[in-house]
Backbone bond lengths (Angstrom), bond angles and torsions (degrees), N, CA, C in turn:
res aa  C-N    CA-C-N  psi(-1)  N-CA   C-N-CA  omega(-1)  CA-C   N-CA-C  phi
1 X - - - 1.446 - - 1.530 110.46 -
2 X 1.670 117.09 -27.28 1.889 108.55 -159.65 2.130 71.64 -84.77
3 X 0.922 143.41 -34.28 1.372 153.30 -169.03 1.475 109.87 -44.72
4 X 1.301 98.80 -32.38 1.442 106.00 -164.58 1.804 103.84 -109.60
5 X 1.766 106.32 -39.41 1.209 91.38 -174.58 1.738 106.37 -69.03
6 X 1.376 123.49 -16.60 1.378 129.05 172.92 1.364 121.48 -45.44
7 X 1.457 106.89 -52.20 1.241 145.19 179.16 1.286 123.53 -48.86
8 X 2.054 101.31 -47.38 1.505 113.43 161.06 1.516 123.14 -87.14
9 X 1.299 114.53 -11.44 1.744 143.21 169.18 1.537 94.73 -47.70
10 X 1.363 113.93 -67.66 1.450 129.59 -153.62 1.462 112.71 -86.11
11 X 1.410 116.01 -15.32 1.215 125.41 179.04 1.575 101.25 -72.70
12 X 1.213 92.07 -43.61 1.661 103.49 -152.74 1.661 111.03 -76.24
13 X 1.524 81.38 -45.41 1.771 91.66 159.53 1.729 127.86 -47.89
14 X 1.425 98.63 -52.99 1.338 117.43 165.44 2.194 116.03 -40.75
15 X 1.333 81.19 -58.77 1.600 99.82 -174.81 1.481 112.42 -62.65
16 X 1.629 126.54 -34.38 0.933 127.36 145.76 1.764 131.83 -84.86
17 X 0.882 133.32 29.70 1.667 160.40 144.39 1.498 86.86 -79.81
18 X 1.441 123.46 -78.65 1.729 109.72 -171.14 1.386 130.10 -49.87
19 X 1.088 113.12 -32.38 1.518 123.40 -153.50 1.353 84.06 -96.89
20 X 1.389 141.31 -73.89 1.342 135.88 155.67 1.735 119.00 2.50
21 X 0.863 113.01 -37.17 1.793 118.33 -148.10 1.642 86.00 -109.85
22 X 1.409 119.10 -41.38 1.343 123.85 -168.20 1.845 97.81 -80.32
23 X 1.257 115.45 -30.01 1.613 118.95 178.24 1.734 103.02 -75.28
24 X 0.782 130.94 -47.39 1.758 133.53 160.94 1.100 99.23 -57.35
25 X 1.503 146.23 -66.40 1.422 125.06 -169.80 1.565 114.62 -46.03
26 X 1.369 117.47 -39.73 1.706 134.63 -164.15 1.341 88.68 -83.77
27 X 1.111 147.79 -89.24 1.641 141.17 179.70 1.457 97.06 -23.46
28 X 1.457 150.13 -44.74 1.159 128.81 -154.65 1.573 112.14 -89.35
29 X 1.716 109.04 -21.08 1.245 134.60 172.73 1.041 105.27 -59.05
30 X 1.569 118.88 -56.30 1.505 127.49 -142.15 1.770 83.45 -93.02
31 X 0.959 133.31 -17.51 1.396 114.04 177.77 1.225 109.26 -85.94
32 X 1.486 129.23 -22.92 1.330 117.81 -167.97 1.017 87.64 -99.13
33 X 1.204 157.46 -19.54 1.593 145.07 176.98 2.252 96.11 -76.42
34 X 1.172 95.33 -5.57 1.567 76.12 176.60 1.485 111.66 -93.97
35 X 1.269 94.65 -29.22 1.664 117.67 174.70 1.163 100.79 -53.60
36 X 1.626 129.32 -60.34 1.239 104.39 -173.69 1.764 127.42 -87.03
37 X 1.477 117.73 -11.62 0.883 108.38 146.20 1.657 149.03 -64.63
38 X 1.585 110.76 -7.64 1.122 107.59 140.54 1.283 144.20 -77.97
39 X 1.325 116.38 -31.33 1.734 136.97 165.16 2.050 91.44 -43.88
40 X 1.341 103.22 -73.71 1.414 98.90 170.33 1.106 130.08 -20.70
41 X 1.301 119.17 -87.01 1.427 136.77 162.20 2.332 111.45 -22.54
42 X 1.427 83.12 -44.86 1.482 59.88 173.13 1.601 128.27 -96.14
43 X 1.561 112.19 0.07 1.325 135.72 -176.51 1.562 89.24 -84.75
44 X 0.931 110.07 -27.10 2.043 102.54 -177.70 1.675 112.58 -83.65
45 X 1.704 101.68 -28.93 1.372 96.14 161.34 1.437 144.14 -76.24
46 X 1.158 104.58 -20.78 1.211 136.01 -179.42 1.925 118.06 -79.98
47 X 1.046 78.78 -21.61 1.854 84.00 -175.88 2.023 92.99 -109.50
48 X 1.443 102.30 -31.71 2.085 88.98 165.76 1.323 116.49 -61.27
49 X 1.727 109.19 -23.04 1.531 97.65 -168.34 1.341 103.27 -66.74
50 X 2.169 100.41 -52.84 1.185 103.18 -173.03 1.968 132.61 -39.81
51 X 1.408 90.61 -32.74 1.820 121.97 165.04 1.477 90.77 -38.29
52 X 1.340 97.96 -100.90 1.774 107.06 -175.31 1.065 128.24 -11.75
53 X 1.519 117.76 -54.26 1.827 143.87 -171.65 1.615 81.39 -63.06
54 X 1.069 97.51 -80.10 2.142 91.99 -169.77 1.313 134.68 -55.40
55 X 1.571 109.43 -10.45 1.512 113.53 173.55 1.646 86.07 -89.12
56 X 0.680 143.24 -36.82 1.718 144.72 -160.63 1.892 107.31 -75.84
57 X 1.491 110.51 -34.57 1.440 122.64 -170.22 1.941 80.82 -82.68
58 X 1.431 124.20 -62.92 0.880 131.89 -158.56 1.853 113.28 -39.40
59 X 1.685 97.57 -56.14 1.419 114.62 171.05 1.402 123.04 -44.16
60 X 1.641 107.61 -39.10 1.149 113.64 -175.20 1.601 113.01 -80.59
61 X 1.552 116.41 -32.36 1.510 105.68 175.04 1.996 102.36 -66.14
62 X 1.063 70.90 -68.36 2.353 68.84 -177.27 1.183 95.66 -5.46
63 X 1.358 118.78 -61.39 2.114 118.65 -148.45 1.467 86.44 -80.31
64 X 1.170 134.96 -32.98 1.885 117.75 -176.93 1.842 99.58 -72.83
65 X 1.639 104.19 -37.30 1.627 88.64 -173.92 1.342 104.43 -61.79
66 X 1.375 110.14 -47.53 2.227 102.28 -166.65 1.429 101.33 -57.65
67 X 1.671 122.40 -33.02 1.743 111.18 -166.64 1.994 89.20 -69.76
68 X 1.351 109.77 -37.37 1.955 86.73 -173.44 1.255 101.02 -76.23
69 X 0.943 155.22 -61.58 1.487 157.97 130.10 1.608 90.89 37.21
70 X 1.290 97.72 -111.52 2.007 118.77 173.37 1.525 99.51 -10.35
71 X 1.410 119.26 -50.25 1.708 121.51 -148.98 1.855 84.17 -86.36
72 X 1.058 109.73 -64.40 1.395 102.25 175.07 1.345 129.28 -20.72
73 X 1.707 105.55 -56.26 1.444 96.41 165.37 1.369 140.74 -96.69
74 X 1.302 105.95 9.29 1.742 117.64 153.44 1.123 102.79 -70.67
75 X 1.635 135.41 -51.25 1.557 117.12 175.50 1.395 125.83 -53.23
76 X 1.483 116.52 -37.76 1.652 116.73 170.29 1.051 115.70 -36.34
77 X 1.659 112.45 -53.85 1.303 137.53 -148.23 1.461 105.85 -58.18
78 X 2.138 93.73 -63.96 1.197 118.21 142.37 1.681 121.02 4.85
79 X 1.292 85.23 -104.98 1.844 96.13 -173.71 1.759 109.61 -56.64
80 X 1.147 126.12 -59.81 1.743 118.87 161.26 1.378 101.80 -15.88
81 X 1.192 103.49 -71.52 1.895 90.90 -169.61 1.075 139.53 -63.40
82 X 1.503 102.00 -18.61 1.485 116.94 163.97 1.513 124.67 -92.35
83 X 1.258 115.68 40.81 1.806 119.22 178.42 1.352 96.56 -106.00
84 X 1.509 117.33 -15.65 1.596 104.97 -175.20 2.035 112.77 -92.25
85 X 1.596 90.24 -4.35 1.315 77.95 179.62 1.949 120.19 -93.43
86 X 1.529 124.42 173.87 1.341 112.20 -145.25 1.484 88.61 -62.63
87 X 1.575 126.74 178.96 1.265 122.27 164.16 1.631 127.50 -83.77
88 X 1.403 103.55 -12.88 1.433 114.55 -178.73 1.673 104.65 -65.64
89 X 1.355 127.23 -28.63 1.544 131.45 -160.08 1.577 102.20 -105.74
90 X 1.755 97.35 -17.97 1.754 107.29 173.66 1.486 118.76 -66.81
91 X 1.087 115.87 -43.61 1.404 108.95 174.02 1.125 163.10 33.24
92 X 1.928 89.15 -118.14 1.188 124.20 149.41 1.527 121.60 -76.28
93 X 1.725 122.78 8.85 1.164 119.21 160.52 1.497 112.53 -103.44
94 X 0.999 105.02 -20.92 1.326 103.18 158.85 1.337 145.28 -70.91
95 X 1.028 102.43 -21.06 1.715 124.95 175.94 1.451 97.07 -77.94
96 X 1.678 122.55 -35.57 1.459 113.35 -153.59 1.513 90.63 -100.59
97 X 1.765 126.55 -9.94 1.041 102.29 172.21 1.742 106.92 -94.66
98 X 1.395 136.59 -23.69 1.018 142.83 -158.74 2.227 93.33 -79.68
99 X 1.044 103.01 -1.11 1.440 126.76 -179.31 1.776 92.49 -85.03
100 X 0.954 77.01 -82.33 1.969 93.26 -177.51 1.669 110.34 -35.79
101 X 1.455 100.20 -42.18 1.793 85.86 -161.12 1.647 94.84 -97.87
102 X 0.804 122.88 -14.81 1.684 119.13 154.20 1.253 121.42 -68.13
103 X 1.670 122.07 -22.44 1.569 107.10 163.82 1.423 102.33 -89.13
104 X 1.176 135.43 -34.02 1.399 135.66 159.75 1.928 102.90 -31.78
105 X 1.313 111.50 -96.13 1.241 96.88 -175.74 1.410 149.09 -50.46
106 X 1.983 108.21 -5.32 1.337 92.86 151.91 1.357 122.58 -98.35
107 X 1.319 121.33 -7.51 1.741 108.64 171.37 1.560 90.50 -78.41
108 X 1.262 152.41 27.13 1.399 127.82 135.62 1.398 126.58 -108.30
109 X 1.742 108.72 11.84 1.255 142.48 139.45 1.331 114.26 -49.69
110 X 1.428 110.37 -45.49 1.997 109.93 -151.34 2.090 74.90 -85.62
């Protein structure tokens, strides 16, 4: 009988030796899986900010394209209205507008 309760002593011992070893393996898992879910977590913040920064740069070109946009067509408007005047006085307004819509079109270049 002490043969047997030994027998179930050592088993049990044994069985907890395993389960033991398998609970340290899982804690060592579960920490490095926390590890990397924090690394994560901050790689996700870091790329929303970056998000933000570029919807924000983004907003701001739109409003420079509509202001060259807008200016563009005050210059049309511009030059239309000026085909009726003589050409001798056209000129030099023309030069100063053909000035204008070439700096106009490369800041809607940049």
């Amino acid at each position: 009988m002490t043969e047997q309760i030994n027998t179930i002593v050592l088993h049990l011992k044994n069985r907890f030796t395993e389960i033991h070893s398998q609970l340290v393996a899982e804690r060592a898992q579960n920490d490095s899986l926390k590890n990397e879910v924090s690394q994560l977590i901050n790689l996700m913040q870091t790329k929303e900010s970056e998000i933000f920064n570029l919807e924000e740069k983004k907003l701001l070109l739109e409003q420079k394209v509509l202001k060259m946009q807008n200016e563009m067509l005050q210059l049309n408007e511009i030059i239309e209205s000026q085909k009726n005047v003589l050409p001798a006085s056209r000129d030099g307004e023309i030069d100063d507008l053909v000035r204008e819509i070439e700096h106009c079109i490369s800041h809607l270049k940049q």
